[in-house]
C-alpha positions in Angstrom: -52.5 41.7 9.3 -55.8 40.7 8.3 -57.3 44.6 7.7 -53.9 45.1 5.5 -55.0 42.3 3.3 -58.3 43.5 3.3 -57.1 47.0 2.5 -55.3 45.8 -0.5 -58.5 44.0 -1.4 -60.8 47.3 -1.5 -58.3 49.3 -3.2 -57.9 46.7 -6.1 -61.7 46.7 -6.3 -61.8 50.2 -6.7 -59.2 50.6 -9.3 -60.9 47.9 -11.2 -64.6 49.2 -10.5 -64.0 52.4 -11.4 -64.2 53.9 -7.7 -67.5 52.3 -6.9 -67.2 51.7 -3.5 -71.1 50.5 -3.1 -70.4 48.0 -5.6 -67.1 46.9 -3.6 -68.7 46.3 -0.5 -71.3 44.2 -1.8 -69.0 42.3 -3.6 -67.5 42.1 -0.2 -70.3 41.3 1.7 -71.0 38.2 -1.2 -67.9 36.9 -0.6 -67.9 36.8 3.2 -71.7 35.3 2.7 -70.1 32.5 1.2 -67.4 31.8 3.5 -69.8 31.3 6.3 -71.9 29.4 3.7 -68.6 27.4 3.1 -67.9 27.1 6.8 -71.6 25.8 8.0 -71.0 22.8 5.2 -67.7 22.0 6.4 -69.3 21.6 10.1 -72.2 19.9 9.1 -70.1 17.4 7.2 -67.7 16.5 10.3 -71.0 16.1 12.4 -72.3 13.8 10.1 -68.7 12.2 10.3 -68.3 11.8 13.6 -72.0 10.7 14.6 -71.8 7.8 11.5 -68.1 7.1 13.3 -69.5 7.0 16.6 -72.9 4.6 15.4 -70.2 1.9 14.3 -68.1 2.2 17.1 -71.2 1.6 19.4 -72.9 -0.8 18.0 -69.8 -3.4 17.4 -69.1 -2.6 21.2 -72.9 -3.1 22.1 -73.0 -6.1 20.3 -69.9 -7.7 21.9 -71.2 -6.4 25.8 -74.8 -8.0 25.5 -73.6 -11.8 23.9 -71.3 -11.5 26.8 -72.5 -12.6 30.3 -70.9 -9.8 33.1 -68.7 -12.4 35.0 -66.8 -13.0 31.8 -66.2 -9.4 31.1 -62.1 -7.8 31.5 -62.2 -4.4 33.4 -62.3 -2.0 30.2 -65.2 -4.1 29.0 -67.1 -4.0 32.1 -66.5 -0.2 32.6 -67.6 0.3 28.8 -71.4 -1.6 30.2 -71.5 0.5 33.2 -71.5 3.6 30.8 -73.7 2.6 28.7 -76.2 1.0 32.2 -75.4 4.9 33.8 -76.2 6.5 30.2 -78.9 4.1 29.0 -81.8 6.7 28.7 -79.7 9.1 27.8 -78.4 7.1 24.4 -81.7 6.0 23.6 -81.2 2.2 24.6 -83.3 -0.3 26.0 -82.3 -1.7 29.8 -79.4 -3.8 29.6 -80.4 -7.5 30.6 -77.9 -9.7 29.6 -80.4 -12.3 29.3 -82.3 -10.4 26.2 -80.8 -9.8 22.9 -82.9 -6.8 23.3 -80.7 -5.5 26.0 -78.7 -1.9 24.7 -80.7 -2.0 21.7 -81.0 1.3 20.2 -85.2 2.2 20.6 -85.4 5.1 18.8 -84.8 6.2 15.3 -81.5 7.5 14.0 -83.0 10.9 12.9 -83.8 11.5 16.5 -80.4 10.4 17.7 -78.8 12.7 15.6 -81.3 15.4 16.4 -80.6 14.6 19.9 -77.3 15.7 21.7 -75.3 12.7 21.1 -72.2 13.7 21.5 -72.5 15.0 25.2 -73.1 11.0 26.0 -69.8 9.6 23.8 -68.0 8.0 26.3 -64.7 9.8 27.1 -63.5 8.1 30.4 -62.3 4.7 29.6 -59.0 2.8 30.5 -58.1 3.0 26.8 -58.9 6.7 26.6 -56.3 7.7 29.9 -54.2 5.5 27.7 -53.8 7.4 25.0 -53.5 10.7 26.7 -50.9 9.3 28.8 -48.9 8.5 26.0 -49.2 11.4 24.4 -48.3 13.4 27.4 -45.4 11.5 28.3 -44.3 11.3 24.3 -44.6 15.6 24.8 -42.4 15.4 27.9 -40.1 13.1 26.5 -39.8 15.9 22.6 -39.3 19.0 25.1 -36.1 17.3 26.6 -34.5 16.3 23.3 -34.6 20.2 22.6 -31.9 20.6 24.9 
């Protein structure tokens, strides 16, 4: 379908252009320059989205897991501080001591977490997480039957 289109395309450009087909293709090549141009924005954006979404999300839940002594913690909060004692290095935290303030504090600068491959250490296996995909699944299971 797409070749059709793109068909079309040439052959207006040459009735317009007076059958100059080197000035078609560049003009064709210009515009699929842009696109990629276009589409290399529009990814860089939703990186910078999702990493600023991600750096709030982290360091409310940070905050709340280091004023809290272990003991006190409910299951999806104390799998949430395992993560981050497993991943520690790996996000650029200090040690977890839940003693310090310090503890989980971010040590390095935000240029070099971004730089860095963040997102491979988001954490993705939570309690709340197998909630949502179970509901989804079972909201899916529930649409295909009403069909019938």
């Amino acid at each position: 379908m797409r070749w059709i289109l793109q068909k079309q395309i040439i052959n207006v450009l040459m009735k317009k252009l007076n059958n100059h087909l080197d000035l078609v293709h560049y003009i064709l090549e210009f515009n699929n320059k842009d696109i990629e141009n276009i589409r290399e924005n529009i990814r860089e954006w939703y990186i910078e989205k999702d990493f600023y979404n991600w750096l709030n999300n982290d360091i409310e839940l940070r905050y709340r897991l280091v004023f809290t002594r272990p003991e006190h913690l409910d299951i999806i909060h104390s799998q949430k501080l395992n993560y981050y004692i497993e991943n520690y290095k790996n996000l650029k935290l200090n040690k977890y001591d839940y003693r310090s303030p310090n503890g989980l504090r971010r040590n390095k600068s935000l240029t070099e977490c971004f730089n860095s491959k963040w997102w491979k250490y988001t954490n993705k296996k939570n309690y709340e997480w197998s909630l949502i995909h179970c509901y989804i699944n079972t909201m899916n299971y529930f649409d295909y039957y009403k069909l019938f």
